[in-house]
Biopython code that builds the backbone (N, CA, C, O; Angstrom):
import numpy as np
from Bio.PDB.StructureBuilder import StructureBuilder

atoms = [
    (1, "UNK", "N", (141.521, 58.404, 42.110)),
    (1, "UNK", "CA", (140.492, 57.745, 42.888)),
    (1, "UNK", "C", (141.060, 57.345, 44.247)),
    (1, "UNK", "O", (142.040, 56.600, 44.260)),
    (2, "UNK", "N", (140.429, 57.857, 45.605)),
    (2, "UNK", "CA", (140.640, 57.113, 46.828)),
    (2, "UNK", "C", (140.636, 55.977, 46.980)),
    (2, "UNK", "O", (139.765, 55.466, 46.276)),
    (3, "UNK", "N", (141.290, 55.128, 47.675)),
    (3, "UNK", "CA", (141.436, 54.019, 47.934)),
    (3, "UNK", "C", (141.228, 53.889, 49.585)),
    (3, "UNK", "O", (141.899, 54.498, 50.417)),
    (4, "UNK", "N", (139.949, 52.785, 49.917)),
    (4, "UNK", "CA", (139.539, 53.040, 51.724)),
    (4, "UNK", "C", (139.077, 51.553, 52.132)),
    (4, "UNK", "O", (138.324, 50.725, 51.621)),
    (5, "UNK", "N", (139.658, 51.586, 52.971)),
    (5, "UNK", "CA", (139.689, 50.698, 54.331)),
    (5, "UNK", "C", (138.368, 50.778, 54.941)),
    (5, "UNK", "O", (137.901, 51.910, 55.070)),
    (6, "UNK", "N", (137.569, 49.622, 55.403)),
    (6, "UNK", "CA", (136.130, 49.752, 55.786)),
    (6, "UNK", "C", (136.568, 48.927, 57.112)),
    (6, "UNK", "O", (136.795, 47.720, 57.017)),
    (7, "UNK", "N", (136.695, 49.688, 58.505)),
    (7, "UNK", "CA", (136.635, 48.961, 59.800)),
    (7, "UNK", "C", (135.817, 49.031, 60.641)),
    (7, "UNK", "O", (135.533, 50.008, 61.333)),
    (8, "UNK", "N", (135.139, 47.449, 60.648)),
    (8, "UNK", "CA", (133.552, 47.914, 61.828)),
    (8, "UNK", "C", (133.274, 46.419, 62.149)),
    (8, "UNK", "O", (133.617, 45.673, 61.232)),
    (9, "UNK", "N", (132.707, 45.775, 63.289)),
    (9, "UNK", "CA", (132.556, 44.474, 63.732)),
    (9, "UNK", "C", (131.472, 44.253, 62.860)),
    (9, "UNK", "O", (131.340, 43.102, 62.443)),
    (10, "UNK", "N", (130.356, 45.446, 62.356)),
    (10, "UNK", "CA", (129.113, 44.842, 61.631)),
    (10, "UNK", "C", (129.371, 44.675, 60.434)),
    (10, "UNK", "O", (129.484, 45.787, 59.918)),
    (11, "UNK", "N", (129.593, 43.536, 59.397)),
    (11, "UNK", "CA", (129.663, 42.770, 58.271)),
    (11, "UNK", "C", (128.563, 43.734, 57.566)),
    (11, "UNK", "O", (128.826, 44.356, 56.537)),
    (12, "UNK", "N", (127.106, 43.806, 58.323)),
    (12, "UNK", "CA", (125.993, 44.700, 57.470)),
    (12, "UNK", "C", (126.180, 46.220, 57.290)),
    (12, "UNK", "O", (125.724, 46.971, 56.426)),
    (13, "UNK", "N", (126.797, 46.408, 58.106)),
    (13, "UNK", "CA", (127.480, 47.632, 57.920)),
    (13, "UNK", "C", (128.712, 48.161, 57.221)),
    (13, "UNK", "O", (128.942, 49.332, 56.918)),
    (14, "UNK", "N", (129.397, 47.186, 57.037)),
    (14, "UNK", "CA", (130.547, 47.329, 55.895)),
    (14, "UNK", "C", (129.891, 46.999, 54.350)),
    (14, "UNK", "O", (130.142, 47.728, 53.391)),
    (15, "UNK", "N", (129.409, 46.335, 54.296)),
    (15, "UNK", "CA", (128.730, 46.064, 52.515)),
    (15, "UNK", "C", (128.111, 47.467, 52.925)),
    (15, "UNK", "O", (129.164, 48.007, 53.263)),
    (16, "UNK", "N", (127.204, 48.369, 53.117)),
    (16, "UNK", "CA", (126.524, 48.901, 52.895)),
    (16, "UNK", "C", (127.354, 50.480, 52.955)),
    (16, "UNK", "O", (126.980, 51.539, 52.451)),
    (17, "UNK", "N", (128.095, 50.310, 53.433)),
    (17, "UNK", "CA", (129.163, 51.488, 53.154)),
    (17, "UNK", "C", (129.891, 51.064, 51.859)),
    (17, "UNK", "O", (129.721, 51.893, 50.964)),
    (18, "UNK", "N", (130.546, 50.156, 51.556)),
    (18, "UNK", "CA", (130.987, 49.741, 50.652)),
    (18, "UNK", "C", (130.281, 49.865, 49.269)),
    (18, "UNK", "O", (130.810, 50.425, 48.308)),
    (19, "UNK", "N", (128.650, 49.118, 49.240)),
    (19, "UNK", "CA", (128.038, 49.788, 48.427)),
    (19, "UNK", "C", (127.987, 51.245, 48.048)),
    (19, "UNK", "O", (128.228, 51.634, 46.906)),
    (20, "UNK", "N", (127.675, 52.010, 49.017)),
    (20, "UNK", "CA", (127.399, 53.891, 48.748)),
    (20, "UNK", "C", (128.782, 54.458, 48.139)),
    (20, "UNK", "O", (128.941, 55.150, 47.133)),
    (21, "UNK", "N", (129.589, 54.034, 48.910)),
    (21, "UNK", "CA", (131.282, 54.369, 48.701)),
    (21, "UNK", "C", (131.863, 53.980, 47.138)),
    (21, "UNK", "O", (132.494, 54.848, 46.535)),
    (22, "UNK", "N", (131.602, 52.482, 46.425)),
    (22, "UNK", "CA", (131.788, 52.421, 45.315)),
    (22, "UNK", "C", (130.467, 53.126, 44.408)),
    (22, "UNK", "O", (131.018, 53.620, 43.425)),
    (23, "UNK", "N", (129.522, 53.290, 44.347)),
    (23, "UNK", "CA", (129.073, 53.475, 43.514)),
    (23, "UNK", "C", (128.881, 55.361, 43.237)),
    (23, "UNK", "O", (128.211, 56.030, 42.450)),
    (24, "UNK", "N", (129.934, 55.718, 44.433)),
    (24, "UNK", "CA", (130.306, 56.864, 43.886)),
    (24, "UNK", "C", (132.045, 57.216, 43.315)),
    (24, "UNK", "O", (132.658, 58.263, 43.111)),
    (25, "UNK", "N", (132.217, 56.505, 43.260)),
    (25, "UNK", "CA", (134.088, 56.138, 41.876)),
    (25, "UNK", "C", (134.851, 55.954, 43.471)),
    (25, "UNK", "O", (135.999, 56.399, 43.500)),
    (26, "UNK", "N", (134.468, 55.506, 44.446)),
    (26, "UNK", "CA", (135.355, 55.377, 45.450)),
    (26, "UNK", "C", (136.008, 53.278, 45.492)),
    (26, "UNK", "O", (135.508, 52.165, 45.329)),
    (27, "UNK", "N", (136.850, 53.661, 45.694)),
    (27, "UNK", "CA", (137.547, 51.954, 45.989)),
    (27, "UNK", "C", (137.957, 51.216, 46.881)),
    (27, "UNK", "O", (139.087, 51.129, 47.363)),
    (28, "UNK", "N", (136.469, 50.339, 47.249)),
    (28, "UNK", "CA", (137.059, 49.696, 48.810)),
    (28, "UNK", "C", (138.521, 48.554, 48.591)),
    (28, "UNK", "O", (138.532, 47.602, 47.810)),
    (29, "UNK", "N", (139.399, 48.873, 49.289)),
    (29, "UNK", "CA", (140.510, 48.122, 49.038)),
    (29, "UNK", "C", (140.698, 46.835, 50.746)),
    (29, "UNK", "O", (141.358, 45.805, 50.887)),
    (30, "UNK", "N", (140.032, 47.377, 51.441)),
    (30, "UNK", "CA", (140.095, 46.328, 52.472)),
    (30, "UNK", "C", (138.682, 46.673, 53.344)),
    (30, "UNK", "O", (138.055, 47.721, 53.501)),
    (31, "UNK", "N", (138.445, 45.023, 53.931)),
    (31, "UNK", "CA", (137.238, 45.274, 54.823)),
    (31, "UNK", "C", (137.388, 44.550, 55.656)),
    (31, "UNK", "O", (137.276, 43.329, 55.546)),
    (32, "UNK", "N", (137.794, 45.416, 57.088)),
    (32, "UNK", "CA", (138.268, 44.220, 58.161)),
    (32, "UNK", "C", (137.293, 44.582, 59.568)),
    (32, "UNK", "O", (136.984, 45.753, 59.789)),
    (33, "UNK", "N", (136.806, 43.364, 60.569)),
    (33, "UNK", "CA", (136.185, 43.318, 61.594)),
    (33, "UNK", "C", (136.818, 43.660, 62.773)),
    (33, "UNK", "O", (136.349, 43.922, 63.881)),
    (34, "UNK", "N", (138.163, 43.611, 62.295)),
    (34, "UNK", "CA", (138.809, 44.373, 63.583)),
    (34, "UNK", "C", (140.352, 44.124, 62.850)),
    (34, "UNK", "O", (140.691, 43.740, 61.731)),
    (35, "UNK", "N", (141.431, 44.738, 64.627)),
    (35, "UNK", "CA", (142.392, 45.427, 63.758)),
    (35, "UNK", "C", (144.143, 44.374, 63.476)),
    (35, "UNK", "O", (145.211, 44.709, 62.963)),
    (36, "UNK", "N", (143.656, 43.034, 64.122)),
    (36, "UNK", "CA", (144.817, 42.007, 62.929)),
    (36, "UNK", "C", (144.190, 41.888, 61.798)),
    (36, "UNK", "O", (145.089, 42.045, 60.971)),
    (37, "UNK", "N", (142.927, 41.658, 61.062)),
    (37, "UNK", "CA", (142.464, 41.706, 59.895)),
    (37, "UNK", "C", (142.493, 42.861, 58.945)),
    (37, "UNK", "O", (142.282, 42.895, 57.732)),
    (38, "UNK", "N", (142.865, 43.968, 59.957)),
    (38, "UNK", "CA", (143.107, 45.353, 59.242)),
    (38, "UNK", "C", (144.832, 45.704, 58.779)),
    (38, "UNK", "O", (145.304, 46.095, 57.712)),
    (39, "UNK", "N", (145.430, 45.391, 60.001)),
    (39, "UNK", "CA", (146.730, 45.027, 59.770)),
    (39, "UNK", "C", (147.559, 44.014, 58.485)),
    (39, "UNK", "O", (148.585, 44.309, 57.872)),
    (40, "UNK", "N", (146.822, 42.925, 58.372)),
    (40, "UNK", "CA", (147.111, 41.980, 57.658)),
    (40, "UNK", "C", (146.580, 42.336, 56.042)),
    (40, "UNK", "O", (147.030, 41.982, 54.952)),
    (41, "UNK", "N", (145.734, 42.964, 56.318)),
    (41, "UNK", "CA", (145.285, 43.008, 54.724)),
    (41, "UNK", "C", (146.323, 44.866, 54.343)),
    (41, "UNK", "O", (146.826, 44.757, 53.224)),
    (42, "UNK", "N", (146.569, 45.894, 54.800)),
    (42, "UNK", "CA", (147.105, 46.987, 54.881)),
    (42, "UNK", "C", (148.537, 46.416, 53.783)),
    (42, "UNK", "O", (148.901, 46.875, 52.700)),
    (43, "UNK", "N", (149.129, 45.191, 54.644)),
    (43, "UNK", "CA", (150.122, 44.928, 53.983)),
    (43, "UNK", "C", (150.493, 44.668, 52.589)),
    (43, "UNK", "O", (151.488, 44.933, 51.915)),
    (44, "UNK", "N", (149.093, 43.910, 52.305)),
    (44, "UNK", "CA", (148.949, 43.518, 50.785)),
    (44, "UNK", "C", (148.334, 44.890, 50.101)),
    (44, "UNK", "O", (148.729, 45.110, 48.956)),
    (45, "UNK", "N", (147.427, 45.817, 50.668)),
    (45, "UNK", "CA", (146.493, 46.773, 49.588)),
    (45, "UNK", "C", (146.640, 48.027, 50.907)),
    (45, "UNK", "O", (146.334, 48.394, 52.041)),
    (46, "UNK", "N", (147.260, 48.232, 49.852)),
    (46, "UNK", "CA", (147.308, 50.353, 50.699)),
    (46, "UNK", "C", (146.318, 51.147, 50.354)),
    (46, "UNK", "O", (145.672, 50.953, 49.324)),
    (47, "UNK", "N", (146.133, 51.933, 51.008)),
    (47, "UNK", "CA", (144.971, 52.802, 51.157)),
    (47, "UNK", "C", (145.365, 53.864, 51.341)),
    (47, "UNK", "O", (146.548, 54.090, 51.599)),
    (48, "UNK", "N", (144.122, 55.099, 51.219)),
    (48, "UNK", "CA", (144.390, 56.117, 51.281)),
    (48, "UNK", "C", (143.367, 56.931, 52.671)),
    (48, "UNK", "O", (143.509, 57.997, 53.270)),
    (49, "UNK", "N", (142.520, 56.013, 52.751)),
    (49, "UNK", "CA", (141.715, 56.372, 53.621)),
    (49, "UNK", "C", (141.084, 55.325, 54.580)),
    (49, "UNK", "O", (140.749, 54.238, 54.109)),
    (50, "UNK", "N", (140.883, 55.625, 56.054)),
    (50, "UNK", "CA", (140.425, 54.096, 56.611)),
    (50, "UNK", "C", (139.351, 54.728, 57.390)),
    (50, "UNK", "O", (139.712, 55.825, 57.817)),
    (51, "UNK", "N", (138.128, 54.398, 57.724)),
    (51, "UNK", "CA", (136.452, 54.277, 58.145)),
    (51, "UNK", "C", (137.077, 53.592, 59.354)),
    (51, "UNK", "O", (137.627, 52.512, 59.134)),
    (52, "UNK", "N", (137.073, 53.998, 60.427)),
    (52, "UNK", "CA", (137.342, 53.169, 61.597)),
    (52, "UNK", "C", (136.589, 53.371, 62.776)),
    (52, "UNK", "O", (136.859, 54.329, 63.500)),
    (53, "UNK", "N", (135.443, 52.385, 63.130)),
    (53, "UNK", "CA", (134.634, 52.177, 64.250)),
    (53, "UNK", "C", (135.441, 52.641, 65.709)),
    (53, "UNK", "O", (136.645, 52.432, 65.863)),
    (54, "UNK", "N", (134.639, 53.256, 66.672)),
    (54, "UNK", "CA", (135.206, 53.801, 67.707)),
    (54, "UNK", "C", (135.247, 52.875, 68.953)),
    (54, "UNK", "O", (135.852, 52.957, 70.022)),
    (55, "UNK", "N", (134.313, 51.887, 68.388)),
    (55, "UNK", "CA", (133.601, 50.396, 69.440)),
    (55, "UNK", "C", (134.090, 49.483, 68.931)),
    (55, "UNK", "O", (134.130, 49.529, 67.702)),
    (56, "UNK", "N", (134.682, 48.241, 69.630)),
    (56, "UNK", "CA", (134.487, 46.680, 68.964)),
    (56, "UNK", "C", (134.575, 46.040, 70.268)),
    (56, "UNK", "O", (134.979, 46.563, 71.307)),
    (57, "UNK", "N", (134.133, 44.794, 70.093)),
    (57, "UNK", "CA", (134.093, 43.951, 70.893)),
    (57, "UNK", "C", (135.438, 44.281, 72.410)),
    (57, "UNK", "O", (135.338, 44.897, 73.471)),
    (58, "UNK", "N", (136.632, 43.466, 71.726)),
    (58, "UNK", "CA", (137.129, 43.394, 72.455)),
    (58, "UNK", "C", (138.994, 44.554, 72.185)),
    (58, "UNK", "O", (140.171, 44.377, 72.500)),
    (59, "UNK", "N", (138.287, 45.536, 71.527)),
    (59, "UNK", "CA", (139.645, 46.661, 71.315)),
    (59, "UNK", "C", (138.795, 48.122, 71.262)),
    (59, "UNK", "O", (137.659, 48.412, 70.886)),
    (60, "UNK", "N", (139.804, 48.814, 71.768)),
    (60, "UNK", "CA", (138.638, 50.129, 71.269)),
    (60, "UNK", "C", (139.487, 50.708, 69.744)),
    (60, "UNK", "O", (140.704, 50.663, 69.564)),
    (61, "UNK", "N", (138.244, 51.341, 68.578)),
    (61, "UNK", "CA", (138.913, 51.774, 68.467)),
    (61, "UNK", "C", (139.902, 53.043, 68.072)),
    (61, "UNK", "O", (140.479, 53.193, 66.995)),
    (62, "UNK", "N", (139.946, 53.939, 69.255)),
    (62, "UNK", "CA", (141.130, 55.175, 69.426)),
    (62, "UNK", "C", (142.607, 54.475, 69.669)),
    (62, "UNK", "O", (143.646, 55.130, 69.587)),
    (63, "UNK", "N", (142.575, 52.950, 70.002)),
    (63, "UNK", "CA", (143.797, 52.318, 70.035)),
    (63, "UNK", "C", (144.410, 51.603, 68.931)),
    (63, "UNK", "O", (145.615, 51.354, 68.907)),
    (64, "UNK", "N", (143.562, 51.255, 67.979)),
    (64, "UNK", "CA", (144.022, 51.121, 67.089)),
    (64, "UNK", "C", (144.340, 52.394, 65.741)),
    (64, "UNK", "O", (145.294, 52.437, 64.964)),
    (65, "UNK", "N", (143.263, 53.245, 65.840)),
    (65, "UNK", "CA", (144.046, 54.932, 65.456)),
    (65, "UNK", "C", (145.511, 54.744, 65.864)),
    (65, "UNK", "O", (146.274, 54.442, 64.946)),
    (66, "UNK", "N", (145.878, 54.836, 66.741)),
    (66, "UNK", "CA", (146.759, 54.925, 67.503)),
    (66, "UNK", "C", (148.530, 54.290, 66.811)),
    (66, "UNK", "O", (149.618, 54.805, 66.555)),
    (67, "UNK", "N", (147.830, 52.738, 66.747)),
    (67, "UNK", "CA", (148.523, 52.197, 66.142)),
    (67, "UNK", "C", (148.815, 51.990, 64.481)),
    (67, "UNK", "O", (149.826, 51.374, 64.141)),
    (68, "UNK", "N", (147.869, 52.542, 63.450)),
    (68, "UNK", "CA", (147.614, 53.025, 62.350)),
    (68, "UNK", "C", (148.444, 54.182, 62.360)),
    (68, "UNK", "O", (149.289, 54.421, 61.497)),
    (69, "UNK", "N", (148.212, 54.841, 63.270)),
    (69, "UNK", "CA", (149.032, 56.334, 62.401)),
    (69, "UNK", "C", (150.762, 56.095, 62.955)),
    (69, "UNK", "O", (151.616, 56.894, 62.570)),
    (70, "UNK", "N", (150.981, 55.407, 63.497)),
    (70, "UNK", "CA", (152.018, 54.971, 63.652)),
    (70, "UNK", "C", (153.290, 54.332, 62.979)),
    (70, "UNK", "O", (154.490, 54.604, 63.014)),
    (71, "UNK", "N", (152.446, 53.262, 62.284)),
    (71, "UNK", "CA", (152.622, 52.152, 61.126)),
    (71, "UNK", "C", (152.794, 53.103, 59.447)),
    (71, "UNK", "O", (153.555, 53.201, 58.484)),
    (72, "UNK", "N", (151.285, 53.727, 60.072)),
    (72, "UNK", "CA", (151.363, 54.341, 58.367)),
    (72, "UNK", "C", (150.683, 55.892, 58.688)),
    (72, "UNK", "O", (149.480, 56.080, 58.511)),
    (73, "UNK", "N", (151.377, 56.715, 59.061)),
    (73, "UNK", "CA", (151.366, 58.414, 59.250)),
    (73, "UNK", "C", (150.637, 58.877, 58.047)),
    (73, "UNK", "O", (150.022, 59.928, 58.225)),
    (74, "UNK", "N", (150.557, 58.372, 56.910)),
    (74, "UNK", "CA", (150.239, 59.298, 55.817)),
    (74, "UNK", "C", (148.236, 58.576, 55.628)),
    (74, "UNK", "O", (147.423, 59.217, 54.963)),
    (75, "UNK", "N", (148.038, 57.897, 55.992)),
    (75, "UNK", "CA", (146.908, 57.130, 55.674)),
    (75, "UNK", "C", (145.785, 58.505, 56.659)),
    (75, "UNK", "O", (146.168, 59.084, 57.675)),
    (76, "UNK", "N", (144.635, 58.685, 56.081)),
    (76, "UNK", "CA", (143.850, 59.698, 56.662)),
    (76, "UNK", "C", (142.847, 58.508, 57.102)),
    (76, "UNK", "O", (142.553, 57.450, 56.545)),
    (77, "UNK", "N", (142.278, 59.326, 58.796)),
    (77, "UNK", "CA", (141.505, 58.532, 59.176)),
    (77, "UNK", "C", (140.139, 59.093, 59.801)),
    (77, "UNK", "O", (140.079, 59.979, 60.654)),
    (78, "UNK", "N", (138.990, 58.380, 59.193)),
    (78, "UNK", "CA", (137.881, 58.756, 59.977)),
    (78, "UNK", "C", (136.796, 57.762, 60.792)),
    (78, "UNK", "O", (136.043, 56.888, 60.362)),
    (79, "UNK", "N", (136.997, 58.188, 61.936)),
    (79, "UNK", "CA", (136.789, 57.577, 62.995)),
    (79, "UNK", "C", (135.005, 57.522, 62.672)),
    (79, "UNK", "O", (134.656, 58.232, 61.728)),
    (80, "UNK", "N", (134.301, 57.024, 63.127)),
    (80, "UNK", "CA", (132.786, 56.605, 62.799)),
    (80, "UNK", "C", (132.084, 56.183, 64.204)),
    (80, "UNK", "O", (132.019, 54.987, 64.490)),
    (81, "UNK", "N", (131.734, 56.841, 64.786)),
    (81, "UNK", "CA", (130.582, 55.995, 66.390)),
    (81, "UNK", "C", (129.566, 56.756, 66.309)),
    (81, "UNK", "O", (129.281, 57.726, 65.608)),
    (82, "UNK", "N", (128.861, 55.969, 67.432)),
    (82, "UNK", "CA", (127.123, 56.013, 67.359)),
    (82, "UNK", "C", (127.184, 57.133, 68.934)),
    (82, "UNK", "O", (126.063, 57.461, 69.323)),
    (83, "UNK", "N", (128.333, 57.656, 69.743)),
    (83, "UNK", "CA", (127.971, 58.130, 70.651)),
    (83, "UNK", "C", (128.667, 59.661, 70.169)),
    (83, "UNK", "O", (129.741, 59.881, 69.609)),
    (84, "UNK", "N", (127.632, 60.570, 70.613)),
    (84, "UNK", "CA", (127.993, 61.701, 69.827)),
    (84, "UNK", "C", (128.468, 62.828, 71.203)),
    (84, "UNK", "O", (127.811, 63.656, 71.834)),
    (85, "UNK", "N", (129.898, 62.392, 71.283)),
    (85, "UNK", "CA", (130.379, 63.367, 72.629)),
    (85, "UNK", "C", (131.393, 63.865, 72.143)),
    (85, "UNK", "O", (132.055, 63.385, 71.223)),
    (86, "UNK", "N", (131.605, 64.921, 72.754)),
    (86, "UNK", "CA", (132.990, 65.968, 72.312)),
    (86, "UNK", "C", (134.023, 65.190, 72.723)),
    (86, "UNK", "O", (135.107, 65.277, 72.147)),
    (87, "UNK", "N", (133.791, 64.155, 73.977)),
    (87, "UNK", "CA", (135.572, 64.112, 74.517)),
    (87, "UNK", "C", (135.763, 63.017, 73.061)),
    (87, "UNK", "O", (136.779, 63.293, 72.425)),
    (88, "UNK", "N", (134.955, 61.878, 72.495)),
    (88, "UNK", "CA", (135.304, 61.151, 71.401)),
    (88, "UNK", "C", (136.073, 62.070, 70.431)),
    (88, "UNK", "O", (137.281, 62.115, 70.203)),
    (89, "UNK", "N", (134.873, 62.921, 69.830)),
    (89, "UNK", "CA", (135.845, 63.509, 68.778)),
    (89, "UNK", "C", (137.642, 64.612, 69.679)),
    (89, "UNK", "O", (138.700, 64.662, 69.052)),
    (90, "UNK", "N", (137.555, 64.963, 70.416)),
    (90, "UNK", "CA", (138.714, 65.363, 70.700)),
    (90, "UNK", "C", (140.065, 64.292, 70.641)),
    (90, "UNK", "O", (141.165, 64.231, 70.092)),
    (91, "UNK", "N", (139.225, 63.502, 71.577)),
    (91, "UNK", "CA", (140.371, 62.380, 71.759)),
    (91, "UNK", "C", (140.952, 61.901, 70.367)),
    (91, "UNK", "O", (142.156, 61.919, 70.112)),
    (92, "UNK", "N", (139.928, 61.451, 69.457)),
    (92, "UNK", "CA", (140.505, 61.344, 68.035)),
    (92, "UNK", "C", (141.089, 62.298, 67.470)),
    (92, "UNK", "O", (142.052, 62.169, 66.714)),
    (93, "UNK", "N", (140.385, 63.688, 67.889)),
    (93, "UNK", "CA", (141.533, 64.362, 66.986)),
    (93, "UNK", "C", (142.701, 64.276, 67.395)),
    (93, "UNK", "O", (143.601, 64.436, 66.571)),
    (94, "UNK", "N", (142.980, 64.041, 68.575)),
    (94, "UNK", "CA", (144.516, 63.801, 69.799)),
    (94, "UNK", "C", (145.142, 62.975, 69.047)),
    (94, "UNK", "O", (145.932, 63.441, 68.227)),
    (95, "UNK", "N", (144.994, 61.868, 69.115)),
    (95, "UNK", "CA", (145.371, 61.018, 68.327)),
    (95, "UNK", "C", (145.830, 60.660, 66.931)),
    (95, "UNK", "O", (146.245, 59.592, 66.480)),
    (96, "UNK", "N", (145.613, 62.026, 66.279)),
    (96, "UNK", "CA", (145.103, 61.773, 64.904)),
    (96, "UNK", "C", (144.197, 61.559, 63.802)),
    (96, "UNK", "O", (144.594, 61.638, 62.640)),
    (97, "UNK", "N", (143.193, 61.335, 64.054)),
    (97, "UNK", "CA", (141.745, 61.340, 63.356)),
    (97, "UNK", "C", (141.662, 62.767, 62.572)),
    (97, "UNK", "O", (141.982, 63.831, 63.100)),
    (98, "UNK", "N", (141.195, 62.638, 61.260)),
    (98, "UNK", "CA", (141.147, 63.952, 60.790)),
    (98, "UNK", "C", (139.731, 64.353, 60.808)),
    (98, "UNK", "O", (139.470, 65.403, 60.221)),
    (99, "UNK", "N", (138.692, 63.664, 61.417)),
    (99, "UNK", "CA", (137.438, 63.471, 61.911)),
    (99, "UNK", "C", (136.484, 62.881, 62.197)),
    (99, "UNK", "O", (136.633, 61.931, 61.428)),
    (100, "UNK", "N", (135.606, 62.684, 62.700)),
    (100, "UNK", "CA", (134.625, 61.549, 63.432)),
    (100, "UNK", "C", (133.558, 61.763, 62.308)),
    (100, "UNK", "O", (133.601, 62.717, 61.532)),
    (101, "UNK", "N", (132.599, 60.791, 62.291)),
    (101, "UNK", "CA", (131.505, 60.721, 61.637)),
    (101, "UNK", "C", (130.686, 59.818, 62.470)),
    (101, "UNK", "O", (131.044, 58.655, 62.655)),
    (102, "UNK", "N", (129.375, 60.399, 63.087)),
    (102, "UNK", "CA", (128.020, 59.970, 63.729)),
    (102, "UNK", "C", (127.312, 59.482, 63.473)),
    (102, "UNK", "O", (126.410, 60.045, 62.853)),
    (103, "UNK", "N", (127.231, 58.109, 63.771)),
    (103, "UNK", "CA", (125.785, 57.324, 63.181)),
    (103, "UNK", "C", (124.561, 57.891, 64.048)),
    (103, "UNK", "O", (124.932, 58.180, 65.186)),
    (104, "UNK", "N", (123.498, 58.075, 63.862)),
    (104, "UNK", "CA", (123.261, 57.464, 61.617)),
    (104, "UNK", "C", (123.790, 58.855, 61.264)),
    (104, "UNK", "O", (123.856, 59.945, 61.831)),
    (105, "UNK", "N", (124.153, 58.320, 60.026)),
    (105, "UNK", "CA", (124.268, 59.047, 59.068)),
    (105, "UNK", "C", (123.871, 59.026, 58.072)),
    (105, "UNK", "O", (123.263, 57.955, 58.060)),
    (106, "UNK", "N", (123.715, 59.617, 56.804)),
    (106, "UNK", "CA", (123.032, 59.340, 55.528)),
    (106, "UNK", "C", (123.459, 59.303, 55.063)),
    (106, "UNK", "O", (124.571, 59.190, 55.580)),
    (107, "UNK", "N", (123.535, 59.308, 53.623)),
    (107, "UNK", "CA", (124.770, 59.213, 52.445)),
    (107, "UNK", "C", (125.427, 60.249, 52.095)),
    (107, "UNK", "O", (126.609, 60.011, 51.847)),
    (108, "UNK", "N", (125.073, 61.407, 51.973)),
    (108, "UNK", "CA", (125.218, 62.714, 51.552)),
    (108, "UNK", "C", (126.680, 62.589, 52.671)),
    (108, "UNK", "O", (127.878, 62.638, 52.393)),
    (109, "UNK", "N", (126.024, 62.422, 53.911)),
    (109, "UNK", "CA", (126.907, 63.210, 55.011)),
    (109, "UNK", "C", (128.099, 62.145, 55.140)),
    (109, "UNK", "O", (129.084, 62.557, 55.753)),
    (110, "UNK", "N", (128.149, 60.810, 54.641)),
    (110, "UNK", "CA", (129.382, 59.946, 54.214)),
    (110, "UNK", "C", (130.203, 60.313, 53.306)),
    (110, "UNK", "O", (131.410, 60.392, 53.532)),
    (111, "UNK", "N", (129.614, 60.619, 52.032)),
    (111, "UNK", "CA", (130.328, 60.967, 51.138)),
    (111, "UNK", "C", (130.885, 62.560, 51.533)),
    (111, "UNK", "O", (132.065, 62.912, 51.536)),
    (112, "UNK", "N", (130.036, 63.163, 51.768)),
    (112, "UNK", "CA", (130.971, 64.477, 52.369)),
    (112, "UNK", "C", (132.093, 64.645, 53.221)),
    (112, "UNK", "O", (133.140, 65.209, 52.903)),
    (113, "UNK", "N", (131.779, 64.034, 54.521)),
    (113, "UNK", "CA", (133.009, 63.353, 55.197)),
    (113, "UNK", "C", (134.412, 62.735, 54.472)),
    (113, "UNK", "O", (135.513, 63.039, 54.930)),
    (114, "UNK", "N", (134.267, 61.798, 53.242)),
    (114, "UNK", "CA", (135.136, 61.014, 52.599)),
    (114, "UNK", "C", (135.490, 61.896, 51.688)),
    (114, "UNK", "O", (136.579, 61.463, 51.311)),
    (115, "UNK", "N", (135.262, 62.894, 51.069)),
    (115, "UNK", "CA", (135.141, 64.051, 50.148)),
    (115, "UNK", "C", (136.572, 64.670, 50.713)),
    (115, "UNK", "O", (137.661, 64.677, 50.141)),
    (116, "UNK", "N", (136.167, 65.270, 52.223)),
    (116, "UNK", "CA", (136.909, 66.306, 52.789)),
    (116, "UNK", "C", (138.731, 65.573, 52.912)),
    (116, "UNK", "O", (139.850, 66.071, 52.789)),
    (117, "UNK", "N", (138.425, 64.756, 53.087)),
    (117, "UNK", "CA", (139.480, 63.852, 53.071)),
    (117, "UNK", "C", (140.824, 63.635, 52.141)),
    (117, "UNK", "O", (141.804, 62.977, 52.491)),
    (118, "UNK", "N", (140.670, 64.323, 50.884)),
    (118, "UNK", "CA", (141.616, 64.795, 49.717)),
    (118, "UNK", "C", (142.554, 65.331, 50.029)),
    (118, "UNK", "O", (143.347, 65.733, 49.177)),
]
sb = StructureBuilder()
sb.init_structure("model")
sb.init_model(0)
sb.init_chain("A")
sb.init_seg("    ")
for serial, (resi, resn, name, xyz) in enumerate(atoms, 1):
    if name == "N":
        sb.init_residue(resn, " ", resi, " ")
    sb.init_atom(name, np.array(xyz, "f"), 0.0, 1.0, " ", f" {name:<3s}", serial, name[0])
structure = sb.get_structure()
């Protein structure tokens, strides 16, 4: 069973991934609003996979990608935004991202995304 990291400033948006995500044998092991809360909890519960918003308030985040694959190289990451441009997904893949996922999205196309990820 995967083990995944839920990173996004929207609280309503993490339960609701969290919901779809467990109730298909998946295991949210951390849910952070940004990336010292992502950091801090990483330490205690490892993961195998991290959902990481491309927007937050006050970080972007391709910089915290950045600093994730750094820390922990083996952790797969999929980046998640609402703006659907090539230079995003490039830049993530630059970085490391093993792919973006476009809101909205539906469930099918979450779990497929998190699927590919094995």
């Amino acid at each position: 069973m995967q083990t995944l990291a839920l990173v996004d400033d929207s609280g309503i948006l993490r339960a609701a991934l969290k919901n779809v995500l467990e109730a298909d044998g998946y295991r949210v092991a951390v849910e952070a609003e940004n990336s010292q809360e992502l950091f801090e909890q990483l330490q205690k519960n490892p993961v195998d996979v991290v959902l990481l918003d491309v927007f937050f308030p006050n970080e972007s985040g391709l910089d915290i990608l950045v600093e994730l694959k750094k820390r922990y190289p083996k952790i797969k990451v999929l980046m998640v935004t609402g703006m659907q441009q090539n230079s995003i997904l490039e830049e993530a893949q630059k970085r490391g991202a093993e792919g973006v996922l476009y809101k909205p999205f539906d469930t099918d196309d979450l779990l497929a995304a998190v699927k590919r990820l094995k």
